[in-house]
C-alpha angles and dihedrals in degrees: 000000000000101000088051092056089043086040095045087043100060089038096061092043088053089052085044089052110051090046084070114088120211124246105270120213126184139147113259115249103228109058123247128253102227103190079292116109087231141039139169149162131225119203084349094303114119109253104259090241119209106256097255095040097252122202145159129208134170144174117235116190110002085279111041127087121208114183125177114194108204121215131186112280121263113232109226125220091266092051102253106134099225121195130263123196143146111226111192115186120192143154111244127184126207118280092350124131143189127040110022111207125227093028125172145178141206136188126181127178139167093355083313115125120197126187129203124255099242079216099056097039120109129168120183107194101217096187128352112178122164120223120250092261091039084232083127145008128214126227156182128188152181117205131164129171148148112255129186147169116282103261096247089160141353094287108122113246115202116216122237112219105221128192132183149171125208115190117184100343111160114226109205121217116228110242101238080064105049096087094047088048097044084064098039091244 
């Protein structure tokens, strides 16, 4: 009688037990915006963003879109800090949202630079408004590729997967374009 107490008893725990789930962790899949008007991951590591956030985005040709996401330098074995940023380049097209076309990526780090796989690219315009005056455009994106190192020889050159979010971020006009872009030329 006693070993089917003690029998009926673990029994019961082991049922109890497994009907528990463990605590999952995991990194989330989309990056977090934290106060800064960018954020990625790259490999699933959060991009090491310049402090303030630092960025550069400009408007060619009245419909193409070239930003540069700054992040802190890397300091090398030999102690030179070498610079790390994500450039994204896109045609947009006023008020239009959803896939941009021609999209591309870069990544370079430590001296490293990595381009983007045409096939795994995509960019999702969330939001894309000119200004009054057409001297910037506002926007917020999703993009998400594959990049790797040029194939200068047959070394194999593992791809980084690379995914980022923009929100608000102001893209500036140079001003030899801001006629060309106020009449849509």
């Amino acid at each position: 009688m006693k070993k089917l107490f003690f029998t009926m008893t673990m029994f019961s725990m082991i049922i109890m037990a497994s009907s528990f789930k463990g605590i999952e962790t995991h990194k989330p899949l989309e990056p977090v915006l934290n106060g800064g008007p960018f954020a990625a991951r790259i490999d699933g590591f959060a991009f090491d963003a310049h402090k303030d956030h630092k960025y550069e985005a400009t408007i060619k040709d009245g419909s193409n879109a070239e930003v540069i996401l700054y992040g802190n330098d890397v300091k090398d074995k030999s102690g030179n800090y070498n610079p790390q940023k994500i450039g994204v380049e896109f045609s947009l097209k006023d008020g239009v949202v959803g896939l941009a076309s021609g999209s591309k990526v870069s990544f370079e780090f430590n001296k490293e630079k990595f381009y983007s796989n045409p096939a795994s690219t995509e960019l999702t315009i969330k939001k894309a408004v000119w200004s009054a005056d057409h001297k910037s455009m506002t926007i917020s994106a999703d993009f998400k590729c594959q990049v790797e190192k040029p194939r200068t020889s047959d070394d194999y050159t593992p791809s980084l997967g690379i995914r980022g979010t923009v929100e608000n971020i102001t893209i500036a006009v140079p001003s030899s374009e801001i006629n060309n872009t106020a009449t849509g030329k």
